[in-house]
N, C-alpha and C positions, 0 to 999 in steps of 0.2 A: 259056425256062428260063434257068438262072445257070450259073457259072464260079465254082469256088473253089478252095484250097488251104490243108491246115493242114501246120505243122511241126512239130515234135518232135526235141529233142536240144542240141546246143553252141547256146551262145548266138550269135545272129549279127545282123546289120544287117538288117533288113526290107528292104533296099534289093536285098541279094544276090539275093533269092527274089524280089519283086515285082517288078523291072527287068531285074537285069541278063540271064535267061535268053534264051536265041534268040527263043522263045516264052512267055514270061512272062505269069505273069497279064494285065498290063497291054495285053501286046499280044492277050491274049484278048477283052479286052473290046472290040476291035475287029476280031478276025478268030479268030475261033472256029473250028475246024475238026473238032471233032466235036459240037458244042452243037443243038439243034434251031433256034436264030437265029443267023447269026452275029456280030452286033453283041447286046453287054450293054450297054449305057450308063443301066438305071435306075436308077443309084444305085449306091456301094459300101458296101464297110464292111472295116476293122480292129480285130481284137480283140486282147491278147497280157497275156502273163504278164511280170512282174519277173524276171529272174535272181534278184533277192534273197528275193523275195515270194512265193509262191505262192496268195496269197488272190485279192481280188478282181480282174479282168482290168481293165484297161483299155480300152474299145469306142468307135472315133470312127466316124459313119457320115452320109456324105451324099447327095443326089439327083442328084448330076451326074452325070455319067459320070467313070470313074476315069482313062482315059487323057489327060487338060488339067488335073487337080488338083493346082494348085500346092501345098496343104496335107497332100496324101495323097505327094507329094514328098518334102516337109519333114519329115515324120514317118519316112516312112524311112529318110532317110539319116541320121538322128540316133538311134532307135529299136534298140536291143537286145536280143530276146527268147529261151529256149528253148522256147518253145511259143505260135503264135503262129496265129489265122484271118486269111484275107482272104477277101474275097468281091464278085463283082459280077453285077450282079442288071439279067436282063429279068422283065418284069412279067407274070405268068398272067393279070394282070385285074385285081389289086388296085389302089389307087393308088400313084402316084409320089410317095410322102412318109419324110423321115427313121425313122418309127415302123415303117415296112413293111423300111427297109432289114437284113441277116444282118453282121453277128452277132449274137443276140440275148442275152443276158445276167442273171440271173441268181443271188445269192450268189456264191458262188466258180466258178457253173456257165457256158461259154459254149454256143453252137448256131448252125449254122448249117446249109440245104439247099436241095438241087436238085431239083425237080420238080412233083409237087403233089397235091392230095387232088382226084380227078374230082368233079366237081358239088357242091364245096364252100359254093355258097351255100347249095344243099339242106340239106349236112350241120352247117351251121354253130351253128343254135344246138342241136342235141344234142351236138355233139362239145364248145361251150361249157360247156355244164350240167353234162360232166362234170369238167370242170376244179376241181378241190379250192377251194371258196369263200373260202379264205386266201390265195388264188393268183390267184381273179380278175383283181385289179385291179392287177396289174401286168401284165396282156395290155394294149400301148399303141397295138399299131398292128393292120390287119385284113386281115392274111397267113394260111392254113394252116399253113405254117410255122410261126409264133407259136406258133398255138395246140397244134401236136404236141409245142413244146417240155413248153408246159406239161400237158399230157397227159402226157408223161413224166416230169417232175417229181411230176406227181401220184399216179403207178403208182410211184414207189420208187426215182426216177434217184439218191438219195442211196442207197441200199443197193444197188441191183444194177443195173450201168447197163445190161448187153446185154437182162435179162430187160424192164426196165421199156421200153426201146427195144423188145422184141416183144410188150410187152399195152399199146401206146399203137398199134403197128401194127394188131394181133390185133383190137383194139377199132374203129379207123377201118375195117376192113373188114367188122367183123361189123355196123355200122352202117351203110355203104356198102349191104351187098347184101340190106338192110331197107330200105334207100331204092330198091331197084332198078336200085345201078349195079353193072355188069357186074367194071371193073378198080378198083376205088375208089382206089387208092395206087401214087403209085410217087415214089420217095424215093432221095435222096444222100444222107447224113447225117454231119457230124463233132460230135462232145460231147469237152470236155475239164472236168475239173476244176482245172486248173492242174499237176497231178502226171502226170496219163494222157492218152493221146487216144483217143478210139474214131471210128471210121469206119466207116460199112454203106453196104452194096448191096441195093438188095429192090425189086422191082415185083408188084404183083397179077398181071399181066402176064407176070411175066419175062423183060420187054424192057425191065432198068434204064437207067436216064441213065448214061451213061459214069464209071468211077470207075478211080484206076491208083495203086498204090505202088512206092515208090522203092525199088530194090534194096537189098539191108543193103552198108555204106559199104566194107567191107574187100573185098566182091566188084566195088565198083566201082572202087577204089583200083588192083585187078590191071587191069580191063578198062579203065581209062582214067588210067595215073600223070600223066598232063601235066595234071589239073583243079588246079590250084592254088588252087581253095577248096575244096576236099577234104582237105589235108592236115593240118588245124587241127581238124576236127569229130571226136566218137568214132563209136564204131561203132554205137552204137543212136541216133542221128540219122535220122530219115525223115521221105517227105514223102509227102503220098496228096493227088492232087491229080483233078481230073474231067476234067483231061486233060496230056498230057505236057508240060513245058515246054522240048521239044528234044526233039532227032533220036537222040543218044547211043545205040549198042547195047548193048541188056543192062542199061538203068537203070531203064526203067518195065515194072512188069506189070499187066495188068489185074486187078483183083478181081472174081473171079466174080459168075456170079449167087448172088442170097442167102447172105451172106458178110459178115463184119465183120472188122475189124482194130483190133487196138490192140498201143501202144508204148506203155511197153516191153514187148515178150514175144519169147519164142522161136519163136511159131507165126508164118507168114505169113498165115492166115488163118484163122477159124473159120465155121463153118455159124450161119446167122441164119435162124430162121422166127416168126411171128409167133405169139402164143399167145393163149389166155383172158385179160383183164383182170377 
């Protein structure tokens, strides 16, 4: 499985969040401690928005592994964003090539996830077929993943992103358990259009891959005044990330089972189930 994290909020150096944590992505990708592998080294990928811009993301993504990329460095520590993916990626099966690497991309839409569709070769070209044939031909690489993006694209992700997220679910399982598999789906999921972020939790199973958000900033500002990169960001800044990036008490919570989040809102979390497509 993979390691990712999105952010949400004050513009900040990619460099803050992808390095400098205790346990930082970066150092996920090589010592994973709630992942099912713990080394990620197939490939990464960055995705992020303009401060100024909020149309199309900007997405660099490559095959090595992220912790020796002197490019995925360079980008950091020069990089600015208020809403930004990263992600690195062990491989379910698929190949090892740029076109498989998350974040996937989109018009103004990014995606990226952890886990996977069970017996996906089985399900692959039904769950293909239904993919909106305006849409096809920009699936480039031969992930599940991909193809759930555009599954949800194709149910409505421009009109309603939590609904079209559960009839692109709803759909890979009512197909799944036509094909005879038992758990068909189990998924991390972050989608942003440049303005919002959404993040869900959901397994057929309900023994999701690990997902955890950041406490709202003004509660961690009390529980910890000495973060000195705390002081500069507002208060709807968060991060939801598949696993903590440090020890800190009282900064991560997990998101339950079957649950999604999005920033900005006032709720920490809502109820996700999958529907009719």
């Amino acid at each position: 499985m993979c390691r990712w994290l999105a952010y949400y909020g004050t513009p900040v150096l990619l460099d803050d969040v992808l390095y400098r944590p205790e346990h930082s992505l970066i150092d996920q990708s090589l010592h994973s401690k709630l992942g099912v592998e713990t080394t990620n080294g197939d490939g990464f990928g960055v995705g992020w928005y303009s401060p100024d811009d909020h149309g199309e993301p900007a997405v660099v993504r490559d095959i090595g592994p992220a912790w020796n990329n002197r490019n995925l460095r360079e980008i950091a520590a020069h990089v600015r964003s208020p809403l930004f993916f990263a992600h690195v990626r062990a491989s379910t099966g698929t190949a090892v090539q740029q076109t498989n690497c998350h974040p996937f991309r989109h018009g103004r839409w990014m995606w990226m996830h952890n886990g996977a569709i069970t017996d996906f070769h089985r399900l692959r070209r039904d769950l293909c077929m239904a993919v909106d044939p305006a849409l096809f031909a920009s699936i480039e690489g031969s992930t599940d993943s991909e193809v759930m993006f555009y599954l949800a694209v194709t149910f409505g992700l421009d009109q309603d992103v939590p609904g079209a997220v559960a009839r692109m679910a709803g759909f890979v399982e009512r197909l799944g358990k036509e094909h005879g598999v038992e758990h068909p789906l189990q998924m991390t999921i972050a989608v942003s259009d440049g303005e919002r972020l959404w993040a869900f939790r959901y397994s057929s199973q309900r023994r999701s891959r690990s997902l955890f958000y950041s406490t709202r900033i003004n509660q961690v500002r009390e529980l910890h005044p000495d973060l000195a990169f705390l002081r500069g960001v507002t208060d709807s800044t968060r991060l939801v990330v598949s696993e903590p990036l440090g020890d800190l008490p009282g900064v991560w919570n997990e998101l339950p089972e079957s649950t999604y989040v999005v920033c900005p809102s006032e709720e920490d979390h809502l109820p996700f189930w999958p529907e009719p497509a």
